[in-house]
N, C-alpha and C positions, 0 to 999 in steps of 0.2 A: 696212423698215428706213430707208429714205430719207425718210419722212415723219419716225420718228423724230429724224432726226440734224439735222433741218432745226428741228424744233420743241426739239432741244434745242441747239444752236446760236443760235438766237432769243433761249432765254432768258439766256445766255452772254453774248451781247451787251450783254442789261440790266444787265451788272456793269461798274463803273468798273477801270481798271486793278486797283489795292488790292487790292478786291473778289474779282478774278478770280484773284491770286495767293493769297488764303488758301483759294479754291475748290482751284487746284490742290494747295497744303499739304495737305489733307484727304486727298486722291486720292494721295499718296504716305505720308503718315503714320498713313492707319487711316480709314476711314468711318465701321464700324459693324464689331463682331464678325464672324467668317464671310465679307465683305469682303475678298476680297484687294488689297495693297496695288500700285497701279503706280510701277515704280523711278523716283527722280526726274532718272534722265539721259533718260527717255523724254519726260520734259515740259518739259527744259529751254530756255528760251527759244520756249516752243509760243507756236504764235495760237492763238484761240478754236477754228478750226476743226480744228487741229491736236490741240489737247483732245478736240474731239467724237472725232475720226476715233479715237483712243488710245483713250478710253473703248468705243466700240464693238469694238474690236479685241480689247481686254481682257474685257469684261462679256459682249460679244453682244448677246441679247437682255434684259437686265439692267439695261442701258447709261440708260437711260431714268429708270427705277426710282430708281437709283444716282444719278442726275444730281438728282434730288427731297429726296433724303436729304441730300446734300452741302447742296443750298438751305438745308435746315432747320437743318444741323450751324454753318453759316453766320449764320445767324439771318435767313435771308431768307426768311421766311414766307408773305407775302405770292405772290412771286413762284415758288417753289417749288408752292403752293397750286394759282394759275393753271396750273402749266406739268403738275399730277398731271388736273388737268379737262380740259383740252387732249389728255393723254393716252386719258384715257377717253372723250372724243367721237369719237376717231377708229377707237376700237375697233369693230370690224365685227359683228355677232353673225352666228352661221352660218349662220342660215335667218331673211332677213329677214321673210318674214311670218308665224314664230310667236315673234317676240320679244317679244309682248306675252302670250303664254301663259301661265297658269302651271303649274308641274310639281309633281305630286305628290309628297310624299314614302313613307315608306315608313310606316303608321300603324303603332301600339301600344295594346295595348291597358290598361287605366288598371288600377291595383288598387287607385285609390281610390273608385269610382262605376261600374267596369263598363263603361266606355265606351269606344272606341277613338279615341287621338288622331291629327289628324291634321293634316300641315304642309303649307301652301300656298306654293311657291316666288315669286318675286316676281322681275320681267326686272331689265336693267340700266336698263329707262328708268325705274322707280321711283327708283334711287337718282339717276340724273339729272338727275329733274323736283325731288326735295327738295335737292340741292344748289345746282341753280337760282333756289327758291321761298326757302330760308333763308340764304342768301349766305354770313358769318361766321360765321353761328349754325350751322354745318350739322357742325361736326367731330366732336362728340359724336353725334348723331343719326345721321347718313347710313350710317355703317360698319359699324354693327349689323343687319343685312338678309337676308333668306332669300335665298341666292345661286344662281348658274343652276350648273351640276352641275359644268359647267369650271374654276369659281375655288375657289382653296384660300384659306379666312380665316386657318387660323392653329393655335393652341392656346388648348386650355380646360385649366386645370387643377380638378379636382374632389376635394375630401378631405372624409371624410365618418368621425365619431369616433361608431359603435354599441357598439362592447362596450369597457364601463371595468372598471379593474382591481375595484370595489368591483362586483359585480352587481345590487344594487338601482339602481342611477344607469344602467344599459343604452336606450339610446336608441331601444326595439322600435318599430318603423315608420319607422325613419330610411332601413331599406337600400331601402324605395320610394319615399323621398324622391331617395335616390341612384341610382336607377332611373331615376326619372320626368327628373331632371337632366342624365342621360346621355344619354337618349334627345334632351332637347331643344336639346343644345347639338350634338350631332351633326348633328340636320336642322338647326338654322341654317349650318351647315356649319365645325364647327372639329372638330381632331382632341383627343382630349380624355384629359388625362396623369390617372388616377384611382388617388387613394389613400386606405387607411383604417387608423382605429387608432392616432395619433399623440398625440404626448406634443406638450407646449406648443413642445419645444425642435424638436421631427421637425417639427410643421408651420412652425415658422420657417427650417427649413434647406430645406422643398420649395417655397417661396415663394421663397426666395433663389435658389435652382438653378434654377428654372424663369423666372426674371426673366434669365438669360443664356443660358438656349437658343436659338443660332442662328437656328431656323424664325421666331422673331418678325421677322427682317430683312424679310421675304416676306412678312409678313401686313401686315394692316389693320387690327385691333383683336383685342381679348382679352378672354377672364372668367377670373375666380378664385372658386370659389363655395365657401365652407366650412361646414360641420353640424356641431353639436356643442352641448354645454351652454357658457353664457358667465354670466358676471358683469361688474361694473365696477367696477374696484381704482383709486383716486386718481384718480377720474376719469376712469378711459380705458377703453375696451370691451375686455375679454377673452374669448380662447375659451380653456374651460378643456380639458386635455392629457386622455389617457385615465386617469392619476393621481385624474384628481377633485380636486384640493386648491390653493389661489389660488399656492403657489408652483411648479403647472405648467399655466402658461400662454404665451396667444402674443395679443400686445396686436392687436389689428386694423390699428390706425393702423400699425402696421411695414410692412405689405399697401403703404401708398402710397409710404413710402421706398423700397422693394426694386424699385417698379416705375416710380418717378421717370424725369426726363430725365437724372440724372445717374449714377442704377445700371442703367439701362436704358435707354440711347439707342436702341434700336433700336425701340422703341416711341414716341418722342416725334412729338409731334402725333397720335398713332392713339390711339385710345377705348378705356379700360380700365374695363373693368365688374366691381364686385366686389358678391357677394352675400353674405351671411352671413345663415345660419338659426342664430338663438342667442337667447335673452333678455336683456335689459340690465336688468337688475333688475326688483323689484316685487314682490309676492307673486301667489300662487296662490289664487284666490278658489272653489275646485271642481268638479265638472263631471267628465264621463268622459273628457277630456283631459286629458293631461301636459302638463309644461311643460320649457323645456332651459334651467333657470335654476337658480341659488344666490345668496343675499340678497347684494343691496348694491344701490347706486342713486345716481345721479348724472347730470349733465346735459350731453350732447357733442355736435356736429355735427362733418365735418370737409370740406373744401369746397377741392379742388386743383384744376389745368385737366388736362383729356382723361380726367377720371377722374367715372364715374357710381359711385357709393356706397349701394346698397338693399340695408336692413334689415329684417328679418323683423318689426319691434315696435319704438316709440318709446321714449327714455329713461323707467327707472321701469316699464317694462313687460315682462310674460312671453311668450313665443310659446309657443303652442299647437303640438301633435303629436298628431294621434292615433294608435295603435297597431297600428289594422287597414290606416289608411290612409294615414298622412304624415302631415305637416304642412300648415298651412292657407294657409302664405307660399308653399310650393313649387306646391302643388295651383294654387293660384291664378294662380303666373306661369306654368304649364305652358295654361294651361286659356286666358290671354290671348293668349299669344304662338302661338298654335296657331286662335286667333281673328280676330288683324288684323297680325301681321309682316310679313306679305305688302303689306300696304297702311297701315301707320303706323311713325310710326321709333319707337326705341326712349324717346327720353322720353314721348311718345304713351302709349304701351305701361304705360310703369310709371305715369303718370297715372291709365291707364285700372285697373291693379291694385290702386293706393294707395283707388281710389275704392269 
């Protein structure tokens, strides 16, 4: 704790008076959700060290964490940045000569090709070396990483729409889509909220409710991963409800507001990955695949900070599903990420699946 208080104490310092007093405002008026608040006759008239010593008293072992978050609430990025790396160098790993090991996870086996997958854990000096190697560039990439068994990442939220009200439009091959999903976000190591069966309005409300659960104050980054049939209405990507029909849907782009720095601070600066397996229009040209599409077509990107955005299929285009065995977006990020997570970040990653 003493190195702690000294490393955040240091950074404390780098604040001008100003500075220092809208750091404390925060620390009495709210951090982050789930944050408890310190009363402000406890910081009145505080020094710097006098802060540390509060926050420690208050937080414990938190005190650190907390002190990172206030930076960023701040808009002190920069230095918040430094003071999260400074943290992590100092962290000791248990047994230093198998810190470079990696640890098995637990495999599964595929039901789309027969084969068991299997996940290669990856130490902390991985994430280390690429926060090193990529300096600024590293916020998106670094956080996404197969972790050693002791760190909790977070939450995954997973919803996955197989059975629609109409039964011809039944999405058969989706739930080993949702299989293969669950299994893979688990060995990356998040805890993973999974729902099925929702109407355009039910996955816009588990989106929202899941963007202010607590547990993100703790983590380091997040996915959202949605299955379902989609279209694109006025331009904008929809996943269509389990209704089947364009007035029940949930627009994608909603996905980035609900999880912004503004409806969700407790993720600002950490990496939000959002997958969608859906069609954005095109037609169906034949073959023994299905498709998770209904006509329409238009042309979007959409392009926020801390946010990775991969789609199953380009504008105008259908995604494929097969029925015995998934889909060919999920197969394929399972099949990548089971291949070099261990040893490439996550844009790496999705290069290596786009290819």
């Amino acid at each position: 704790m003493d190195i702690t208080k000294r490393l955040m104490l240091d950074a404390l310092e780098e604040l001008v008076k100003a500075e220092l007093k809208v750091f404390i405002w925060h620390l009495c008026n709210g951090v982050a959700a789930g944050v408890e608040r310190i009363p402000p006759g406890k910081l009145e008239e505080a020094t710097r060290s006098d802060v540390v010593d509060c926050m420690v008293k208050q937080y414990s072992d938190d005190a650190g964490k907390i002190t990172v978050q206030v930076l960023r609430n701040i808009k002190q990025n920069d230095l918040a940045k430094r003071l999260e790396l400074k943290f992590q160098e100092v962290q000791q790993p248990v047994q230093e000569d198998t810190r470079h090991a990696p640890v098995p996870v637990e495999p599964q086996l595929s039901q789309s090709d027969g084969k068991r997958h299997n996940m290669t854990q990856s130490s902390q000096e991985f994430k280390r070396k690429i926060l090193q190697d990529m300096g600024d560039d590293a916020s998106i990439s670094v956080s996404i990483y197969i972790p050693a068994r002791s760190e909790k990442k977070g939450l995954a939220l997973l919803i996955t729409n197989i059975d629609f009200a109409c039964k011809k439009y039944n999405r058969n091959g989706a739930e080993i889509d949702e299989e293969n999903m669950e299994w893979l976000l688990k060995a990356l190591g998040y805890n993973v909220e999974k729902r099925r069966n929702l109407s355009g309005d039910a996955i816009d409300k588990e989106v929202r409710d899941f963007s202010k659960r607590s547990e993100h104050q703790d983590s380091d980054s997040t996915f959202v991963v949605i299955m379902s049939h989609g279209t694109r209405i006025n331009n904008r990507d929809a996943i269509l409800g389990v209704s089947h029909h364009e007035n029940d849907v949930y627009f994608v782009d909603k996905t980035f507001s609900h999880l912004n720095s503004v409806n969700c601070s407790a993720l600002i600066n950490k990496p939000k990955v959002i997958l969608i397996q859906a069609c954005r229009g095109g037609d169906h040209s034949g073959g023994v695949d299905v498709h998770d599409q209904v006509p329409e077509s238009d042309s979007w990107v959409h392009r926020e900070k801390d946010f990775v955005c991969f789609m199953s299929t380009l504008p105008d285009t259908v995604s494929y599903r097969n029925p015995q065995t998934g889909s060919h977006f999920i197969n394929y990020i399972v099949e990548v990420f089971c291949e070099g997570a261990h040893k490439h970040d996550i844009m790496e990653l999705f290069r290596k699946e786009h290819l």
